[in-house]
LOLUMVO-214648 format. One record per residue (C-alpha): y, x, z; residue number from 1; chain. Coordinates in steps of 0.02 Angstrom, whole numbers. Each point is the difference from the previous one (the first is absolute). Example, Ala and Ser with C-alpha at 12.3 -4.5 7.8 and 13.67 -1.06 7.14 Angstrom:
// LOLUMVO-214648
<rec north="-225" east="615" up="390" num="1" chaine="A"/>
<rec north="172" east="69" up="-33" num="2" chaine="A"/>
// end
This chain:
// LOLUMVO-214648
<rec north="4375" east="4022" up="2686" num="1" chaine="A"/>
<rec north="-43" east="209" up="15" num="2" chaine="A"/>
<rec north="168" east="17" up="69" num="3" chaine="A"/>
<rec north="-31" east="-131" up="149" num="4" chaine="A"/>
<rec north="-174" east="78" up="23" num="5" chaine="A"/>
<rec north="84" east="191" up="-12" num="6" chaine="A"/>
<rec north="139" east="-89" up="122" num="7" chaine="A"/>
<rec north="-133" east="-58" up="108" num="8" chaine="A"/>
<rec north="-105" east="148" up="12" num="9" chaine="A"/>
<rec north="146" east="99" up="37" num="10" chaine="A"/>
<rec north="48" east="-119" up="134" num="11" chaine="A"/>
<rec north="-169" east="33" up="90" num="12" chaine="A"/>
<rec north="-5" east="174" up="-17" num="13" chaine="A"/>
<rec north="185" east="20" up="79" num="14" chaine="A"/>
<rec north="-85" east="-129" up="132" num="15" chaine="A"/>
<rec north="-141" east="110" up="40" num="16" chaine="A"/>
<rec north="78" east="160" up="-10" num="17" chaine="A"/>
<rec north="127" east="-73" up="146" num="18" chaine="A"/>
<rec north="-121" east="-52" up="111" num="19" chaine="A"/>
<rec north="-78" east="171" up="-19" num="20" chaine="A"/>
<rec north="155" east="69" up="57" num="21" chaine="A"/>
<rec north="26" east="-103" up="135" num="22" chaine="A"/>
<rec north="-193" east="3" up="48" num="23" chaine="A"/>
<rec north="-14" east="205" up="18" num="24" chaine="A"/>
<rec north="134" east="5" up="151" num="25" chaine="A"/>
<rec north="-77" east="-148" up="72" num="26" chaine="A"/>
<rec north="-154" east="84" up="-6" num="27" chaine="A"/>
<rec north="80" east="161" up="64" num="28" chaine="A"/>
<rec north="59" east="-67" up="138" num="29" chaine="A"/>
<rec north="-148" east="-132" up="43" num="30" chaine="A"/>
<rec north="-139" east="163" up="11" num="31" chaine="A"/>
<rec north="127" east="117" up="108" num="32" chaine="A"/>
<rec north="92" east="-109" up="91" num="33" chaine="A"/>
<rec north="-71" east="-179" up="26" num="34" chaine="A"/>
<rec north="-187" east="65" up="20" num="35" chaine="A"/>
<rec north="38" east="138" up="135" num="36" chaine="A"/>
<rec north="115" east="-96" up="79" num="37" chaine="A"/>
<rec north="-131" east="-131" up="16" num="38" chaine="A"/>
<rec north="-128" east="139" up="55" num="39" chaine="A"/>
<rec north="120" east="29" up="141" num="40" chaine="A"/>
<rec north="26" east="-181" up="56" num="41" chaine="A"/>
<rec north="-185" east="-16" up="27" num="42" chaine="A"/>
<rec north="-33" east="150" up="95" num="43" chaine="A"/>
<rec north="185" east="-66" up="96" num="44" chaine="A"/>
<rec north="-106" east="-155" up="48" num="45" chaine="A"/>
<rec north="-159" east="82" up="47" num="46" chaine="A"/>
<rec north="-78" east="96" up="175" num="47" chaine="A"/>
<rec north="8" east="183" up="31" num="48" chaine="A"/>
<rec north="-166" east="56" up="31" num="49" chaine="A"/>
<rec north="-61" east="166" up="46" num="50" chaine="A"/>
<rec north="-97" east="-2" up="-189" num="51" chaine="A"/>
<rec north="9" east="55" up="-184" num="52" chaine="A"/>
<rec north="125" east="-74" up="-52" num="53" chaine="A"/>
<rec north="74" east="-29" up="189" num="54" chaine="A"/>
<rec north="21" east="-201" up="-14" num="55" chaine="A"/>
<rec north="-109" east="-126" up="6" num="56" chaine="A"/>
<rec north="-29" east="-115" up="-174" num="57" chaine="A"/>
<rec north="73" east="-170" up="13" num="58" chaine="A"/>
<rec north="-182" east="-83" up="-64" num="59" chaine="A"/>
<rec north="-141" east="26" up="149" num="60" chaine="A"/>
<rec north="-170" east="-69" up="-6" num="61" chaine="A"/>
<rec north="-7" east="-103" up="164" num="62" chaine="A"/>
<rec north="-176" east="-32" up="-25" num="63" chaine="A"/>
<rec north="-134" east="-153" up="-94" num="64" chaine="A"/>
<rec north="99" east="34" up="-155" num="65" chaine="A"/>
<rec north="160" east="-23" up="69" num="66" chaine="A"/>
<rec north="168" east="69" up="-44" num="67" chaine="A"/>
<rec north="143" east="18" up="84" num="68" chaine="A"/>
<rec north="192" east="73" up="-55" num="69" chaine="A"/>
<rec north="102" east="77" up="169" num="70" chaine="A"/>
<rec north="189" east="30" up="-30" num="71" chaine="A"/>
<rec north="95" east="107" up="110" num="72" chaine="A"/>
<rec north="176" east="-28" up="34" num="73" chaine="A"/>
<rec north="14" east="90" up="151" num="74" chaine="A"/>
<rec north="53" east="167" up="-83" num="75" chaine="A"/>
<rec north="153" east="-109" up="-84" num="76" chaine="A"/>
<rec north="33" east="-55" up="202" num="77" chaine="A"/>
<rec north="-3" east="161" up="52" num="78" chaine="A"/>
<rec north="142" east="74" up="-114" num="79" chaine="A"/>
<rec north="101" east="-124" up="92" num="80" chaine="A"/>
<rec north="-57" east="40" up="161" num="81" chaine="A"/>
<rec north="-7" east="188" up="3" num="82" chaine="A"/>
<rec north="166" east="101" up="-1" num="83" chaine="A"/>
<rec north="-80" east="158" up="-89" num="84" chaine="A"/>
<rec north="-2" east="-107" up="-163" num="85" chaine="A"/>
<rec north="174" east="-75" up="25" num="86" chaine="A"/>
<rec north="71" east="161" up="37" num="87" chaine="A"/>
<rec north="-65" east="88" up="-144" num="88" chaine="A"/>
<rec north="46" east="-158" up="-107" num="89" chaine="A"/>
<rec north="173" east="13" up="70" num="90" chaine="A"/>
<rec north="3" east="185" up="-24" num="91" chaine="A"/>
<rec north="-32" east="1" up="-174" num="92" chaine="A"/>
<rec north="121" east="-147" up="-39" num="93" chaine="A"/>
<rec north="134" east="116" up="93" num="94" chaine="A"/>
<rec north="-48" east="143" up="-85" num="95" chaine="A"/>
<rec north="15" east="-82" up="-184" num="96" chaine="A"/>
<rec north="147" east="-73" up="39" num="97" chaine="A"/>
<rec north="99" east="156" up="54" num="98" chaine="A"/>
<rec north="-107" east="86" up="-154" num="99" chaine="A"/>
<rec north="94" east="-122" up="-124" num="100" chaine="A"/>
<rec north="145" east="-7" up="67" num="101" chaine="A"/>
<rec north="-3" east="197" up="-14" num="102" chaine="A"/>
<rec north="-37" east="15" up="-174" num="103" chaine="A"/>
<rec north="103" east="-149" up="-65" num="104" chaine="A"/>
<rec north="154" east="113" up="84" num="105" chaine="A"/>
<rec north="-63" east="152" up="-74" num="106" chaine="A"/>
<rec north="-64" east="-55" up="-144" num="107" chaine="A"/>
<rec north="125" east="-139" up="-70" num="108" chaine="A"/>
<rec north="128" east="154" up="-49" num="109" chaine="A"/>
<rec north="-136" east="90" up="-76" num="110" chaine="A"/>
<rec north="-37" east="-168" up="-100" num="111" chaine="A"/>
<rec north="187" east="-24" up="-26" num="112" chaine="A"/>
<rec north="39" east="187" up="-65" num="113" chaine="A"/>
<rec north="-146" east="-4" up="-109" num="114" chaine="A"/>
<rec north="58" east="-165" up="-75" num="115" chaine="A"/>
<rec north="167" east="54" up="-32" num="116" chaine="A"/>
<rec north="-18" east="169" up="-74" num="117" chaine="A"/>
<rec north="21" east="30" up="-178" num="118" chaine="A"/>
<rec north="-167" east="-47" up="-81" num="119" chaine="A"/>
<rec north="-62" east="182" up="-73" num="120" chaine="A"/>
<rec north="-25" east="38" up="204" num="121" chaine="A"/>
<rec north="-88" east="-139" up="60" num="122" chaine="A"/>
<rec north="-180" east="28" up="-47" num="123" chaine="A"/>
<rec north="10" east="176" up="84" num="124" chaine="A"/>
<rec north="76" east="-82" up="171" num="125" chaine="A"/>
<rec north="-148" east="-125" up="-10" num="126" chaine="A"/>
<rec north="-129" east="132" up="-46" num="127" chaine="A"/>
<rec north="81" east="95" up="172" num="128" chaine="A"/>
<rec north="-23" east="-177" up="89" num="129" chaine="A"/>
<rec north="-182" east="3" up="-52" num="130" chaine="A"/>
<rec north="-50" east="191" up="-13" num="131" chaine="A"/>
<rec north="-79" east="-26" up="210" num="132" chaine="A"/>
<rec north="-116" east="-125" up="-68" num="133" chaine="A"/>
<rec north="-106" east="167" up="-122" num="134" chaine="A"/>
<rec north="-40" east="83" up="189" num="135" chaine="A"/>
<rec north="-140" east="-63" up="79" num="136" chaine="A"/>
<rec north="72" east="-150" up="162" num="137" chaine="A"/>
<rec north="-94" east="103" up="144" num="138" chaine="A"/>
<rec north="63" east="197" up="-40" num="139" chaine="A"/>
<rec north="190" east="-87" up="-18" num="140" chaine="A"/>
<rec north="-50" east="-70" up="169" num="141" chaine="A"/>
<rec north="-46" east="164" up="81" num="142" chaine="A"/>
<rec north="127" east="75" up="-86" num="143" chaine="A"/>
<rec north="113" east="-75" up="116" num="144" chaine="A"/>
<rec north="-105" east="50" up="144" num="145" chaine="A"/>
<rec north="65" east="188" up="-50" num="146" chaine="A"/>
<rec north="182" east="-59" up="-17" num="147" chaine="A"/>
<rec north="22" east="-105" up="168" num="148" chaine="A"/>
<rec north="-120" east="106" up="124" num="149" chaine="A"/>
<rec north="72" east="115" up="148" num="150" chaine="A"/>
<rec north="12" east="144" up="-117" num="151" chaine="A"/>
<rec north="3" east="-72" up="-172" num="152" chaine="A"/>
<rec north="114" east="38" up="-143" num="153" chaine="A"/>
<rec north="128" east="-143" up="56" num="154" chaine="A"/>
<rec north="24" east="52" up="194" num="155" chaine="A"/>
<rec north="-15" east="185" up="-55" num="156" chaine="A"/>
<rec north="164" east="-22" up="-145" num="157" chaine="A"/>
<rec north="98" east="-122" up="143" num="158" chaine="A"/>
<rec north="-33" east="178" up="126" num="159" chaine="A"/>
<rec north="53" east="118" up="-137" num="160" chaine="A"/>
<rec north="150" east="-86" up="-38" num="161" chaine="A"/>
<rec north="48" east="-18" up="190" num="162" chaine="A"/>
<rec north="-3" east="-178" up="-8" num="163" chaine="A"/>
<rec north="-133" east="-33" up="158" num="164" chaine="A"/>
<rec north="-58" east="139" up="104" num="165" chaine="A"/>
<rec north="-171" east="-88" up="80" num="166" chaine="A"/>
<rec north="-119" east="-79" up="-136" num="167" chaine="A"/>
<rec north="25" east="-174" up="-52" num="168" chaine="A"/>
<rec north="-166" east="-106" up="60" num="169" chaine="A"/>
<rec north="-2" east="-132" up="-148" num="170" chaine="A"/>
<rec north="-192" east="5" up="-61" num="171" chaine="A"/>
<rec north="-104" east="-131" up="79" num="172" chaine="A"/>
<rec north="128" east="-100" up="54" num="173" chaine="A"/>
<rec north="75" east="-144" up="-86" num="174" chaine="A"/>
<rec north="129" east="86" up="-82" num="175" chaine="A"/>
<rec north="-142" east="98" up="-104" num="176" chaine="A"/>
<rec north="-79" east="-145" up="-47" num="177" chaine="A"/>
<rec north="170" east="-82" up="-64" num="178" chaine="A"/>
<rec north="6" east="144" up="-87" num="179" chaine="A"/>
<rec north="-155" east="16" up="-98" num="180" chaine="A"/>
<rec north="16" east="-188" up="-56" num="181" chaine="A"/>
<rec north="171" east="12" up="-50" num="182" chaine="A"/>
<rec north="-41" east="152" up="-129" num="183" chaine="A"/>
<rec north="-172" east="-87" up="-37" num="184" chaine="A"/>
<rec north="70" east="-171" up="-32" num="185" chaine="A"/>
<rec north="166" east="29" up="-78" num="186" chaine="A"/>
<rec north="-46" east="5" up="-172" num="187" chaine="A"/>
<rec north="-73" east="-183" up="15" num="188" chaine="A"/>
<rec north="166" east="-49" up="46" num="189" chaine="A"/>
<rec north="93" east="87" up="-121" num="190" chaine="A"/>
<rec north="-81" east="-27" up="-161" num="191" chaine="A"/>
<rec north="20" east="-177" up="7" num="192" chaine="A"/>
<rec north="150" east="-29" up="82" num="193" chaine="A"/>
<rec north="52" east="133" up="-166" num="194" chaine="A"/>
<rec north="-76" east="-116" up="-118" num="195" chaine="A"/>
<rec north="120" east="-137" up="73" num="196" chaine="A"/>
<rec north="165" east="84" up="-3" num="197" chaine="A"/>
<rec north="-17" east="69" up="-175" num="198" chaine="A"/>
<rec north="-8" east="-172" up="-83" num="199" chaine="A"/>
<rec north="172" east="-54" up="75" num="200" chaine="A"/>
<rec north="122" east="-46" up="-110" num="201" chaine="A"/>
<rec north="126" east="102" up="0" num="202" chaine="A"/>
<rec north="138" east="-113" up="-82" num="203" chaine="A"/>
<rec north="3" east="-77" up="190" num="204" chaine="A"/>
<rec north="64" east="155" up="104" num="205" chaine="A"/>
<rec north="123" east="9" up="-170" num="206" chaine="A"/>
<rec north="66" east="-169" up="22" num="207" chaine="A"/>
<rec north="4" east="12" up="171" num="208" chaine="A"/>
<rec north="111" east="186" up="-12" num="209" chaine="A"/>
<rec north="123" east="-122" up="-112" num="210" chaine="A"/>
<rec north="11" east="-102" up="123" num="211" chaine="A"/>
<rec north="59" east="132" up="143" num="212" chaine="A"/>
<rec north="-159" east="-21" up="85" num="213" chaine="A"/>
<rec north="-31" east="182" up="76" num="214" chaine="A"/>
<rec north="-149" east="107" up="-38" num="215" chaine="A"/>
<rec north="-81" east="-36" up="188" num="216" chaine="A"/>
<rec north="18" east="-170" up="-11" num="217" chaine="A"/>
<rec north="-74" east="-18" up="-174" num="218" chaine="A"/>
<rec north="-140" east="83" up="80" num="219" chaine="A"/>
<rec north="-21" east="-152" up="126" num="220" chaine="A"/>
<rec north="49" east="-149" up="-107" num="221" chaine="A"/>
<rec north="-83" east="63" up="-151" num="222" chaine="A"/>
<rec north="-136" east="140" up="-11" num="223" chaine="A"/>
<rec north="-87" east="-20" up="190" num="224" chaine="A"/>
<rec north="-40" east="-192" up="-23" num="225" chaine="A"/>
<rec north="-60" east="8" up="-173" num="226" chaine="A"/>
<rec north="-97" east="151" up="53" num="227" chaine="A"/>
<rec north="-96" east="-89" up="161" num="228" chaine="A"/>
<rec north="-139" east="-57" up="-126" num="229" chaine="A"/>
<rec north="-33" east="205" up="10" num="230" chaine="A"/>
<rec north="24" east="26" up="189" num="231" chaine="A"/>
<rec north="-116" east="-133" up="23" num="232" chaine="A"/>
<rec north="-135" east="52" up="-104" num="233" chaine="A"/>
<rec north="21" east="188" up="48" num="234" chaine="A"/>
<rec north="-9" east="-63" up="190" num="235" chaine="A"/>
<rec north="-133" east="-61" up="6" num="236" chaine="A"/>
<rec north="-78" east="123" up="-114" num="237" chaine="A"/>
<rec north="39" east="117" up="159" num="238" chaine="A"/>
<rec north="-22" east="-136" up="132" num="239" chaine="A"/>
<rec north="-182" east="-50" up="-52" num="240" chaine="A"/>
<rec north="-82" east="147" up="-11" num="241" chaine="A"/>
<rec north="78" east="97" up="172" num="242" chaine="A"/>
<rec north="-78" east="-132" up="101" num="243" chaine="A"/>
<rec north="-168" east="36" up="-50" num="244" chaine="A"/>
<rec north="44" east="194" up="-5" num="245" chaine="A"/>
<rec north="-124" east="108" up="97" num="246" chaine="A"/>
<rec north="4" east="198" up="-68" num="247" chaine="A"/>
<rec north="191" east="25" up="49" num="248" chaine="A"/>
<rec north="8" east="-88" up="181" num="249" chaine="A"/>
<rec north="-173" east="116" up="44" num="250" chaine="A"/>
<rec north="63" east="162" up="-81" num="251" chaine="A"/>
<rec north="173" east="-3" up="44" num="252" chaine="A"/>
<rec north="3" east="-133" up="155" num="253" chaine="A"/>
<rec north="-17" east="23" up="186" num="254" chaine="A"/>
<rec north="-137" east="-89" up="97" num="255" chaine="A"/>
<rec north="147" east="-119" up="39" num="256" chaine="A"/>
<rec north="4" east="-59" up="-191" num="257" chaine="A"/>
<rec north="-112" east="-158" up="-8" num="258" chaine="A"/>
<rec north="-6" east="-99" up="-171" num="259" chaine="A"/>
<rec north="-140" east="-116" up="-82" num="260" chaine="A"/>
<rec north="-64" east="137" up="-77" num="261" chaine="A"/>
<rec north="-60" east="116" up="134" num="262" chaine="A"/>
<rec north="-60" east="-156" up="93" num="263" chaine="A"/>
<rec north="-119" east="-63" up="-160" num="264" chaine="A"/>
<rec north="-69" east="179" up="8" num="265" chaine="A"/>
<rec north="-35" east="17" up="200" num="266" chaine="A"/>
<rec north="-80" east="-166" up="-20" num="267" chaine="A"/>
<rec north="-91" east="37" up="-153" num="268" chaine="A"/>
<rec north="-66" east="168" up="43" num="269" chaine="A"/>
<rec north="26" east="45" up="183" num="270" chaine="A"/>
<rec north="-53" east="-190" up="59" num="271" chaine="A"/>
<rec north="-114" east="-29" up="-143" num="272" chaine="A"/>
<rec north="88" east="-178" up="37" num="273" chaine="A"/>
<rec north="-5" east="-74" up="-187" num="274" chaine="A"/>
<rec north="28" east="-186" up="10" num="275" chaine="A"/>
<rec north="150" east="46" up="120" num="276" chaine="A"/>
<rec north="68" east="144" up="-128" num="277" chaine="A"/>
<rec north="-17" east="-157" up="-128" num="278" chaine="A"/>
<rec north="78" east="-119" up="79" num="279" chaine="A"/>
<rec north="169" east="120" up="40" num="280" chaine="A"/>
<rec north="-19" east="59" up="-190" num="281" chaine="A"/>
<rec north="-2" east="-190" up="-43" num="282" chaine="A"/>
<rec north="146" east="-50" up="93" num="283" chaine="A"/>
<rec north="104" east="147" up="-41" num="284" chaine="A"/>
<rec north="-19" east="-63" up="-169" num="285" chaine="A"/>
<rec north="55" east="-174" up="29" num="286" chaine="A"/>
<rec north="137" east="68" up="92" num="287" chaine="A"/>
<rec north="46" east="128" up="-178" num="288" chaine="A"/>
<rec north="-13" east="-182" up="-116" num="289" chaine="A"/>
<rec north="144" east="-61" up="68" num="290" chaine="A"/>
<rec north="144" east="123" up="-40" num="291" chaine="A"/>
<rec north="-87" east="-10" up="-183" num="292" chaine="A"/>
<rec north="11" east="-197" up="19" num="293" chaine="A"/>
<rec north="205" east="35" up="58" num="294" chaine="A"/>
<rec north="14" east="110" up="-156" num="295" chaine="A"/>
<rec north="-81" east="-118" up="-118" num="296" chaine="A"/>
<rec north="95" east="-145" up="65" num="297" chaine="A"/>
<rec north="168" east="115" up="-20" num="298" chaine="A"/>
<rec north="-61" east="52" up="-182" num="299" chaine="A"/>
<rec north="-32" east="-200" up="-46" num="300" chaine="A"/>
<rec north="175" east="-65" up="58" num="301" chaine="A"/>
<rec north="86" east="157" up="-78" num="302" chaine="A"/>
<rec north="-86" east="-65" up="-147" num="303" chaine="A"/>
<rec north="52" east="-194" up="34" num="304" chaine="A"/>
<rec north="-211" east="-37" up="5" num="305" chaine="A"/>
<rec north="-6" east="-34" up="188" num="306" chaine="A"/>
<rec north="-3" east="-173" up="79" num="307" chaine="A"/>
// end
C-alpha cells in the first residue's frame, strides 16, 4: 500500500513538474509574442489621428450612455492598393532570397569542412564562425562603411595592387547591402546546417565507396539530402530575419534600397502613421508564418508525423 501511494505521488510530481516545463515557454512566448502582436493588430484596425497616441480607440462614447466599437480595415485595403508597400514587400522578399541563397553557397562548405575535419579542430573553426557575434551588430556594420567607401581599405588594396585604377562605387548600393547581410547572417546558416552534417552516418559514404559510387556523387545521393533538414532550418534562420532587416539596408543601401523595414520606420516616425505601420508589420508577419509552416510540414513528413 506505501509503495502505490510512493508510486502515486511520484506519478504526480513527474506530472506537475512536466507541465511546468511545458508551461514556462508557453508563457514565454504568450507575454512577448502573442500580447504585442495583439497590441499591434489593434492599433492595425484603428484611425490615425493627429493625438497621443496618434489613433483613435476602437470604444467611443456616442452619447446617452452609449457605446460604440469602429474597426478600420481600410489600412489592410490600402497595402493592396498602394505600390510603396508592395514594392518594399517585394524588395525585401528579393533581398532575402538572394541573402540565402548567398550564404547557403558560402556557407554550406564552411558547414561541410567543419564537419569533416578531424574532431580536436572543430570547436576552434566554430568558435571562428561565432567570434563576429562578441562585437557589438552596428560598429561591424560601419565597419564596412570604412571597407566599401570611395577611399576605404578595400578600393585602396584593389589600387595598390593595380587591380582597378578608378575607385570601385559599391557602398549604398545593393551590392553593399548583400554584403553586410551575408557576413551578418552567415553564422545562422552555418551553425545549424553544421549540427546536421556532423550526425551523418558515416558507414553510408563507406558503403557507398564499396560500391564504386564516386566521392561527388556520394555527396548528392547521400550527404546533401540527409542534410536538407539543416539547409532548411539555417534558411530560414537567414530568410526570416533579412526581411524585417532595417540597420544594414540604411547604413550600407542607396536611396534605391526599399525593404519592410525602412517603410515601418518612415511610417512610424516620419508619418506618425501607426495603424498603417501596424497593419504592414502585421502582414509581413503573416507573410514570415508560412515558410515556418513549409519547414514544419517538411520536418513532420521527414519524421513520417504528417498527414
Amino acid at each position: 500500500m506505501k509503495h502505490w501511494q510512493k508510486s502515486s505521488e511520484t506519478s504526480a510530481l513527474q506530472h506537475h513538474s512536466y507541465r511546468l516545463i511545458i508551461g514556462v515557454p508557453w508563457a514565454w512566448l504568450a507575454l512577448f509574442f502573442i500580447l504585442p502582436f495583439c497590441f499591434v493588430l489593434k492599433i492595425s484596425l484603428s484611425e490615425a489621428a493627429l493625438a497621443q497616441p496618434p489613433y483613435l480607440p476602437w470604444f467611443r462614447e456616442v452619447g446617452q450612455g452609449l457605446i460604440t466599437i469602429k474597426l478600420n480595415i481600410g489600412n489592410y485595403l490600402r497595402l493592396m492598393e498602394d505600390s510603396l508597400y508592395l514594392h518594399s514587400l517585394l524588395g525585401s522578399m528579393k533581398v532575402a532570397a538572394i541573402s540565402t541563397l548567398l550564404c547557403l553557397i558560402i556557407g554550406y562548405p564552411m558547414a561541410y569542412a567543419i564537419a569533416q575535419t578531424d574532431e580536436r579542430w572543430r570547436l576552434p573553426l566554430l568558435m571562428l564562425v561565432i567570434l563576429p557575434f562578441w562585437t557589438s551588430f552596428l560598429i561591424r556594420v560601419y565597419a564596412w562603411i570604412g571597407i566599401l567607401k570611395n577611399n576605404g581599405l578595400l578600393n585602396q588594396a584593389l589600387m595598390s595592387l593595380g587591380i582597378i585604377d578608378q575607385p570601385l562605387e559599391i557602398l549604398h548600393t545593393p551590392t553593399a547591402v548583400y554584403i553586410g547581410i551575408v557576413y551578418s547572417y552567415l553564422p545562422f546558416l552555418v551553425l545549424p546546417l553544421y549540427a546536421t552534417l556532423v550526425r551523418l552516418d558515416p558507414v553510408l559514404l563507406e558503403a557507398a565507396a564499396d560500391l564504386g559510387c564516386r566521392p561527388f556523387k556520394q555527396f548528392l545521393t547521400i550527404t546533401l539530402p540527409q542534410s536538407l533538414p539543416g539547409v532548411i532550418a539555417g534558411s530560414m534562420l537567414v530568410f526570416i530575419p533579412v526581411m524585417g532587416e532595417f540597420v544594414i539596408p540604411d547604413l550600407l543601401g542607396g536611396p534605391d534600397t526599399l525593404m519592410v523595414g525602412k517603410t515601418l520606420w518612415m511610417e512610424f516616425f516620419n508619418n506618425k502613421d501607426w495603424p498603417m505601420a501596424s497593419a504592414l508589420a502585421a502582414l509581413l508577419l503573416l507573410i514570415l508564418i508560412i515558410p515556418f509552416m513549409v519547414m514544419r510540414y517538411y520536418e513532420a513528413s521527414s519524421s513520417g508525423d504528417a498527414p
